[in-house]
C-alpha positions as CSV (number, residue, x, y, z in Angstrom):
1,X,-32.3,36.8,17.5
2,X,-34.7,34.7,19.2
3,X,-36.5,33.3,16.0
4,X,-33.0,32.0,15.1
5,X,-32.1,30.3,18.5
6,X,-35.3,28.2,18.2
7,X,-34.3,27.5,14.5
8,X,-31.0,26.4,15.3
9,X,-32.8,24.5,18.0
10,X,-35.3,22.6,15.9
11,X,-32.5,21.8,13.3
12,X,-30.4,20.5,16.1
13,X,-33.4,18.5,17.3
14,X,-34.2,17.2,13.4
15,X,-29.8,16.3,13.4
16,X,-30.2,14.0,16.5
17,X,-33.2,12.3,15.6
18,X,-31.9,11.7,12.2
19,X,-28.6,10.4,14.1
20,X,-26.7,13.0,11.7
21,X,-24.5,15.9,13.2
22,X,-23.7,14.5,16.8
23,X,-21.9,16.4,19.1
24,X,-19.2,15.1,21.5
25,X,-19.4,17.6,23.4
26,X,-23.0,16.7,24.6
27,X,-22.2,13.0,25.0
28,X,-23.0,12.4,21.0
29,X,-20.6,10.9,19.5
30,X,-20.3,10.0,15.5
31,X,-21.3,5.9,14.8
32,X,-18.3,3.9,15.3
33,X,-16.4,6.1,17.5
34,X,-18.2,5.5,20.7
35,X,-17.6,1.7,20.0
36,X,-14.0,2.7,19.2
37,X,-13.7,4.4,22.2
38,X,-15.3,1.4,24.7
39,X,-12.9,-1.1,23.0
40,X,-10.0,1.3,24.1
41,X,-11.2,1.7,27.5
42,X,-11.9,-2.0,27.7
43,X,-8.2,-2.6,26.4
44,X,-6.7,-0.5,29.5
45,X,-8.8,-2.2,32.0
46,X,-7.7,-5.8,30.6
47,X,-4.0,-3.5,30.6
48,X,-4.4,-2.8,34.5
49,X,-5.9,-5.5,35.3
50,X,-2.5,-7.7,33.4
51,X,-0.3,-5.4,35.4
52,X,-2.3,-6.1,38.5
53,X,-1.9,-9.9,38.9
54,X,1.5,-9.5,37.7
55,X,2.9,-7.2,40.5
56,X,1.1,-9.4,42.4
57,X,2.6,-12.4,41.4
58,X,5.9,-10.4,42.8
59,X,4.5,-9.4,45.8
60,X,3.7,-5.8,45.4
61,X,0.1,-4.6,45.6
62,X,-0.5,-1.1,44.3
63,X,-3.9,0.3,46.5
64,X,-4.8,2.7,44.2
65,X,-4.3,1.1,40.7
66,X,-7.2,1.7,38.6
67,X,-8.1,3.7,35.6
68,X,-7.8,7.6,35.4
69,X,-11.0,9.2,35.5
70,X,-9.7,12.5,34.3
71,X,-9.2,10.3,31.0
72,X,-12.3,8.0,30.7
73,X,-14.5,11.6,31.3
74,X,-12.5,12.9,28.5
75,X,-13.7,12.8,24.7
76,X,-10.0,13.4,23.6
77,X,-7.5,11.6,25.9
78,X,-7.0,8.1,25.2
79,X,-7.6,5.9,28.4
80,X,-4.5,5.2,31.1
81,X,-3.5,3.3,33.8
82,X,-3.9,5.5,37.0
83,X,-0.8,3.7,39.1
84,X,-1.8,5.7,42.3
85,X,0.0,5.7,45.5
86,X,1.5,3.4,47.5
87,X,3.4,3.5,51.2
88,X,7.4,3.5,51.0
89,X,7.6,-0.2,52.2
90,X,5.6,-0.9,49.0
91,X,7.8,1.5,46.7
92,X,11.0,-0.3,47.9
93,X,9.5,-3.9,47.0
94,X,8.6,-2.2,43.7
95,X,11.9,-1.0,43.2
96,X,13.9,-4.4,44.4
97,X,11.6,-6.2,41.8
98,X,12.5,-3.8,38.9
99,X,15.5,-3.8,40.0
100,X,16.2,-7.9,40.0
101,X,14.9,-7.9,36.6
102,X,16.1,-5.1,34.8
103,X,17.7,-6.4,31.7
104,X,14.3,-8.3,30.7
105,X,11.3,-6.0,31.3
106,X,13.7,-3.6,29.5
107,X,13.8,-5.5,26.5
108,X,10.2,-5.6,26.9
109,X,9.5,-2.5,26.9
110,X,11.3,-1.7,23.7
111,X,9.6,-4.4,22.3
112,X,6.1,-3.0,23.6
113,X,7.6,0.8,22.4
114,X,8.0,-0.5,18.6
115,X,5.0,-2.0,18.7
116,X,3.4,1.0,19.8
117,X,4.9,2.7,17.1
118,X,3.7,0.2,14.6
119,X,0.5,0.9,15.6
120,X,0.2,4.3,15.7
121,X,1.8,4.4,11.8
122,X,-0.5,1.8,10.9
């Protein structure tokens, strides 16, 4: 049982240094999906940081907007905007704003859903 351990060992060791059989699951990752996976996590952050300047453009600041860690640690979930927590005062303002402007971010967000959709089938 030994002698096989180390042989699985030293073909493991002749995989990575031939940049064949990566594993995920040790931080390896197959060529083109690491940089497929930055892209996506630089696509939320440019997402977060949009929906940052935009609430504050109305006046609400969200303290603990960020990206979810749980998610960027992950090999399998795509990235997403943590929204975090906020004090009532800040949920109310939040709520006046959706509120105010209903009718257009909710075309807007059927617009972004079809798109999203578009994407995914694409």
């Amino acid at each position: 049982m030994i002698v096989a351990a180390r042989t699985d060992a030293r073909e493991s060791k002749q995989n990575i240094g031939n940049n064949e059989g990566r594993c995920s699951a040790h931080g390896w990752q197959p060529e083109g999906r690491l940089e497929t996976r930055i892209a996506r996590i630089r696509d939320t952050e440019a997402a977060k940081d949009e929906l940052e300047k935009a609430l504050s453009g109305a006046g609400v600041v969200l303290p603990s907007l960020g990206l979810d860690a749980v998610c960027l640690a992950s090999d399998y979930l795509p990235p997403l905007v943590e929204l975090g927590r906020c004090n009532p005062a800040t949920a109310r303002k939040l709520a006046a704003v959706l509120r105010d402007r209903r009718a257009e971010l909710l075309a807007k967000v059927d617009e972004a859903n079809r798109q999203s959709a578009v994407n995914r089938a694409g």
